[in-house]
N, C-alpha and C positions, 0 to 999 in steps of 0.2 A: 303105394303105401306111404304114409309120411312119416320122415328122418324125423328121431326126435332131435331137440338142442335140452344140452344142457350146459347152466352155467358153469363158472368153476367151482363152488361149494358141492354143486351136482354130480360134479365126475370126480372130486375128490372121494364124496359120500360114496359113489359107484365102484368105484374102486375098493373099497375099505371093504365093502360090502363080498367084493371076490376075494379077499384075503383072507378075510374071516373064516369065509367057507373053506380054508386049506390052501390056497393056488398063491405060492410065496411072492413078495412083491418083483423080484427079479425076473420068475417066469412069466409075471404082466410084459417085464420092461422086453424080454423075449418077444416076447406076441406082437409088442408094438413097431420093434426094429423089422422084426420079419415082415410084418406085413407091410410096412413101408419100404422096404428093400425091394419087394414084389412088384409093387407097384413102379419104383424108379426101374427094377430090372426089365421092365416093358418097355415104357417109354424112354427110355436112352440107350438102351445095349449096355456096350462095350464104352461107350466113352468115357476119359478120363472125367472123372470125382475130384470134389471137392468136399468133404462134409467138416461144418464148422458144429466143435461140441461147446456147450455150456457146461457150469459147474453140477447143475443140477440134475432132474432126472431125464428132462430132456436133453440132456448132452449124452447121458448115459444111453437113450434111443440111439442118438445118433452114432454113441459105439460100436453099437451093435448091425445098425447098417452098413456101418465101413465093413465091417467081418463079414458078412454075410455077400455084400455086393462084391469084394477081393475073391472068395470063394468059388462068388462064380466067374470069374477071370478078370473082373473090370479092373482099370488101375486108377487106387484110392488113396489119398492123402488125407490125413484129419490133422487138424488146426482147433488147437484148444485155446479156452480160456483159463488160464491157472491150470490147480489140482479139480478132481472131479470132489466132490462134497457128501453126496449123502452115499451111503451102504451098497447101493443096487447100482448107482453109476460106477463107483470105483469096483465093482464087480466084473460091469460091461467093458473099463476100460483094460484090467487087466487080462481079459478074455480078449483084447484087440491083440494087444501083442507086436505091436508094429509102431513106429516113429509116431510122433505127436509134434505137431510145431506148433509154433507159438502164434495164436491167431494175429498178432499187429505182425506178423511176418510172413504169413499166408501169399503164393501167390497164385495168380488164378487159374481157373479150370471149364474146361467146356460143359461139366456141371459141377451146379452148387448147391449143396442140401443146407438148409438151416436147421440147424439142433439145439440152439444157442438158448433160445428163452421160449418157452411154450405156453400152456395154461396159466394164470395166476399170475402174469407178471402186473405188478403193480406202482410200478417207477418207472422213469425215462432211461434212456442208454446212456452209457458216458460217449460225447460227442465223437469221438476217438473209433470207439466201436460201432458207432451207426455210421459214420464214414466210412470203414472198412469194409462193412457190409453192405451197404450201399455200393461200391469199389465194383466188388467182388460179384456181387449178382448180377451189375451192369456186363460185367466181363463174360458171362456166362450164358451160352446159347442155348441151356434149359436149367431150369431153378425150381429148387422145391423148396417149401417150408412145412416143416415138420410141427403137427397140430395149428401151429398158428403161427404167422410172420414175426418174429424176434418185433419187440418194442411195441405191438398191439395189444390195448387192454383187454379183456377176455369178454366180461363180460357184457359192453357198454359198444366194442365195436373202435371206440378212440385211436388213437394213435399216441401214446406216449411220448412218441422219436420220432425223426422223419423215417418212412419206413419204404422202403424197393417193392416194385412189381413183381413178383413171382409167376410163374409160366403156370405152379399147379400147388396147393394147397392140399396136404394132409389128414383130413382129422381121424385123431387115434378114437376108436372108441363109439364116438358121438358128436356131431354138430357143437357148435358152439356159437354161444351169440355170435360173435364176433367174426366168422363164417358167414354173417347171412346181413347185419347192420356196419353201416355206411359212418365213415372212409374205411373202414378194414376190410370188406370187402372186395373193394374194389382193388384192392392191392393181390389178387389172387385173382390171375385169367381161369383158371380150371380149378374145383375142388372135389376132389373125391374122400371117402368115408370108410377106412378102414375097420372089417371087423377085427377085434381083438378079445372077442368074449365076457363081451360087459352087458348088462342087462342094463339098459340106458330106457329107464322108464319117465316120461314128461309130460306135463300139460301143456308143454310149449315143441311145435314142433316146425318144419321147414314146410312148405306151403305144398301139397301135391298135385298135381293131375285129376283133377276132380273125374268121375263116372256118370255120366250123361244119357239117360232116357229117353228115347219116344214118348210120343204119345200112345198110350193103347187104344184100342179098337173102340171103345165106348167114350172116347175124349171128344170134349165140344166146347168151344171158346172160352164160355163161362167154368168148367171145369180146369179147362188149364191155365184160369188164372186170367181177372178182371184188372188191370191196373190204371188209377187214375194221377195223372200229374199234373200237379196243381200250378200254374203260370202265375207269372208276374206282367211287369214292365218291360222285361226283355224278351222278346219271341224267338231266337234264336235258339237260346239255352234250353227253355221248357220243348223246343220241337226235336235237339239232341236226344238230350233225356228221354224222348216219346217214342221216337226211331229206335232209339238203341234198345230199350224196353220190349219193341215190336218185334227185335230182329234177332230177342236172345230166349225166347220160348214160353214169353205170356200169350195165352190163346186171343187177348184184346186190350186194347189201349184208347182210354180216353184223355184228352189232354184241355183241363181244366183254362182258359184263357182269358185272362184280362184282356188282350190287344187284340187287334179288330183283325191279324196275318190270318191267311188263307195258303196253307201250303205245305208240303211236305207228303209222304206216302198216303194215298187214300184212304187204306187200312184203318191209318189214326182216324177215329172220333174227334170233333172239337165241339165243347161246349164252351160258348162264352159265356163268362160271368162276371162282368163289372166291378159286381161288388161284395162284400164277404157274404152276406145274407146269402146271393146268388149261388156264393161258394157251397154254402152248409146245401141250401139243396141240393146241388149235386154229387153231395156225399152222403147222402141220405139213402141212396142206392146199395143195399145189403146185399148183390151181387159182389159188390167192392172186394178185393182180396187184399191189395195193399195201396197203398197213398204216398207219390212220392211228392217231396213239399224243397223247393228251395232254389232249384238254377232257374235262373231269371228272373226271380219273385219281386226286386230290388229290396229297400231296408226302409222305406215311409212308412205315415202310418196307416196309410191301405194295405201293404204289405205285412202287417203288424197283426192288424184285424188278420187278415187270409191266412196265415200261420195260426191264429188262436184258433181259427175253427178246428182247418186241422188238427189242431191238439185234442182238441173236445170231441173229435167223431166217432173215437173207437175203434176205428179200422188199424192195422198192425203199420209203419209208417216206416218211410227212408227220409234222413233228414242229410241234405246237402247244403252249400254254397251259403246263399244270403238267409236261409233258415236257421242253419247254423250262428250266422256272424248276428242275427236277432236275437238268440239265444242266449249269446254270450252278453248280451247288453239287461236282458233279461232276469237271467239265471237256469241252470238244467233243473231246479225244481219244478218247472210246468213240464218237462217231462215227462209222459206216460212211458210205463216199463216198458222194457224186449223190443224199441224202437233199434233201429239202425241208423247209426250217424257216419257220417263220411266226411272225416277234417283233413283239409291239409295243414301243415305245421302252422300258420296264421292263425287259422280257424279255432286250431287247438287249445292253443294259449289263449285265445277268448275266451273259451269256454270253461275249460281247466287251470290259467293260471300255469307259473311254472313248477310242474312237477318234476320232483327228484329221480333219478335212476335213468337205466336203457331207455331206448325208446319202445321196448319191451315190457318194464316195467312200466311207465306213462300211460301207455294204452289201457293194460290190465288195471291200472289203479283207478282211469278215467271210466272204463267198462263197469268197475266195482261202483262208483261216486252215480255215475248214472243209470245205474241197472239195466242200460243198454248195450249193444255189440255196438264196438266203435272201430271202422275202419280209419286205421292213421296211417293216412297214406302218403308219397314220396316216396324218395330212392330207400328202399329195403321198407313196403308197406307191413303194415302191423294189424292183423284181424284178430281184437280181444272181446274174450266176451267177459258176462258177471261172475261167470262158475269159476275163472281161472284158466278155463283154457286161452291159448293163443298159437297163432299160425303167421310166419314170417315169409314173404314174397320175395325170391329173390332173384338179383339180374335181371330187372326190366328194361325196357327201352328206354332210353332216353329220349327217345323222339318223341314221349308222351308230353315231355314239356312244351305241349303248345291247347292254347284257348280252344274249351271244347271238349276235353276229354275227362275233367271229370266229371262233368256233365253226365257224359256217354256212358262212365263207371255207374253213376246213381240210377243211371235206367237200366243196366243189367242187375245191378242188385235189388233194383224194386222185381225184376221179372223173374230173377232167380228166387227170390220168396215169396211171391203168388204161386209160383210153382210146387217149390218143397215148402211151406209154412215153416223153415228151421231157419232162425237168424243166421245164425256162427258159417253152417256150412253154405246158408246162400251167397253170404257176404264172402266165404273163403271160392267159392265158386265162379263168385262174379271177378273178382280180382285175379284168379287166375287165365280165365276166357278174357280179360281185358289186355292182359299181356299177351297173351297168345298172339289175338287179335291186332296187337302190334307189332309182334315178332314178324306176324303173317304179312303186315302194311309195307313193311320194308325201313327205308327209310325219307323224312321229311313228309311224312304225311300227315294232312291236316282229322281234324275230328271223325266230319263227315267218310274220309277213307277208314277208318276205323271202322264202322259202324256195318260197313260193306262185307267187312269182313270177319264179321262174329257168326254166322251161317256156317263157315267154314268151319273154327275154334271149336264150335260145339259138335257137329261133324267129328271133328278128328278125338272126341271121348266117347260117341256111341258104340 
């Protein structure tokens, strides 16, 4: 099932929305300490606490986890900043009942909760207090932060402060961008999703596990899907992309080629085509299901021609690599709708210029501009379509930073939609089987082991 994310306007609105209905804001701040207490009460025991509070309502959380974690025998010191501020934290603190020190005088503990700054913070730390906390969690042989690491912008993922590793991440409620987009991320080895009885309703959600079908009994090549990719200059890339397409459950693969290589799994078809003319005939084939156009293509004006056909054929399209960086020299008005584009960060900003917001935001605004699903992909990938919805990938390998693999991406996602005809989820489908696929490679492995291993990936959703 996929988490939803909500921004902070989202979980402020989510909230308001439980209060409304009767359930007072302090028995929220209840449901959030408890359920985060639960969860520290697992994963640490008995060991000595450390919980740093903020002025706001996430310090008033972090009241309530002191009480509750002492309750059940652990031994807990909190460390504040000042007085507590709003109504429901000075509730929580008076409800502790126990010593408060002075957080610049904190000393340390074999755990460390953050309670300090959560949702919404929209400024930097006083250098003072990112030192301390930084200190502090360094000291500390498990670390939690509570909804989100003190000094991470919420929405955006940023880092306001320099900000410490935490061992495990919190979210009260509901995902948050900033849970899932890069560097804030990656400052949280573990995150878990506390419920607290919010109805966290989003068109943006954390990427799931897709469900994976067989073939049924009356399937035949042509029904599970014709895929043709269209070559260039480079034979390496178009024969990736053909493989990978082969290997992730299109019933057949033809691999359109300018260059004269002879090579790769049998399976693959190769037509040569020279020249664009040659091109359009071989997409004149109304068995076609999708057309993937761009690793290897190069950016001349042969290349130029062989992308315009594609444009004009009709068939439902994956646009990658040097089709994309065409594009952008071009304009995405030659665009035909409900294409799939697959940019990384370069590719982007050709295409789109710099757009304002997340990288959540860019997507979805570039998904709207070109009435296409656009995978923006990199660390924390982004799969937006036109409708508004989006789906965030998170914790992928870093081993994918190497030549070749998004290659491999645009040929699962040309085969994942010859398969289902549905952009959004083929594109959310293919990006997850990509990571898999990597998880599964281990590590330093080049394209080609990737590819070996998506048989597997798709396997382990049937």
């Amino acid at each position: 099932m996929a988490t939803p994310v909500l921004t902070a306007a989202g979980m402020r609105a989510a909230e308001q929305a439980v209060i409304a209905s009767g359930v007072p804001e302090y028995e929220l701040m209840e449901r959030a300490g408890a359920a985060a207490a639960e969860i520290i009460w697992r994963a640490g025991g008995l060991r000595d606490t450390l919980v740093l509070c903020g002025p706001g309502n996430n310090g008033g959380d972090g009241f309530v986890i002191a009480r509750l974690l002492r309750a059940r025998g652990v031994p807990v010191r909190v460390a504040a900043l000042g007085d507590s501020r709003t109504s429901s934290a000075i509730q929580a603190r008076a409800a502790w009942a126990g010593p408060v020190e002075a957080f610049n005088d904190a000393e340390p503990a074999a755990q460390l909760v953050d309670a300090l700054f959560g949702t919404g913070l929209a400024r930097e730390l006083d250098d003072g207090i990112a030192a301390q906390l930084h200190d502090l969690v360094g000291m500390a042989s498990h670390s939690y932060a509570i909804d989100l690491p003190s000094g991470v912008e919420t929405d955006s993922g940023a880092l306001l402060s320099p900000v410490p590793h935490f061992g495990m991440g919190i979210a009260l409620g509901a995902l948050k961008p900033a849970h899932l987009l890069f560097p804030a991320a990656d400052r949280m080895t573990r995150l878990v999703c506390a419920d607290i009885g919010i109805a966290a309703n989003s068109s943006i959600c954390r990427l799931a596990p897709p469900s994976v079908y067989a073939p049924g009994t009356e399937a035949h090549k042509y029904s599970r899907g014709l895929v043709a990719v269209v070559g260039g200059e480079m034979a390496g890339a178009s024969l990736l992309a053909s493989h990978a397409a082969a290997r992730s459950g299109a019933g057949m693969v033809r691999r359109i080629a300018a260059d004269a290589y002879i090579g790769g799994p049998d399976a693959i078809v190769t037509d040569f085509a020279k020249t664009a003319t040659e091109v359009e005939h071989s997409l004149q084939d109304k068995r076609l299901a999708v057309v993937l156009v761009g690793p290897g293509l190069g950016r001349n004006k042969d290349a130029q021609a062989r992308l315009d056909v594609v444009l004009k054929s009709g068939h439902p399209l994956v646009l990658d690599a040097d089709a994309l960086n065409i594009l952008g020299e071009i304009g995405i008005a030659h665009l035909p709708q409900q294409a799939i584009l697959t940019p990384h960060e370069a590719e982007f900003t050709r295409l789109f210029d710099q757009l304002p917001g997340s990288k959540i935001d860019r997507a979805l605004d570039a998904a709207r501009r070109s009435r296409c699903v656009v995978v923006y992909k990199g660390a924390g990938t982004v799969i937006a379509a036109p409708d508004g919805r989006a789906a965030v990938a998170s914790h992928g390998s870093s081993w994918l930073s190497t030549a070749g693999t998004g290659d491999v991406l645009a040929g699962i996602v040309a085969s994942r939609l010859a398969v289902m005809r549905d952009g959004f989820q083929a594109a959310c489908e293919a990006v997850w089987l990509h990571g898999e696929a990597a998880r599964r490679a281990g590590a330093a492995f080049i394209a080609d082991d990737l590819i070996e291993r998506l048989p597997e990936a798709i396997a382990s959703r049937l």
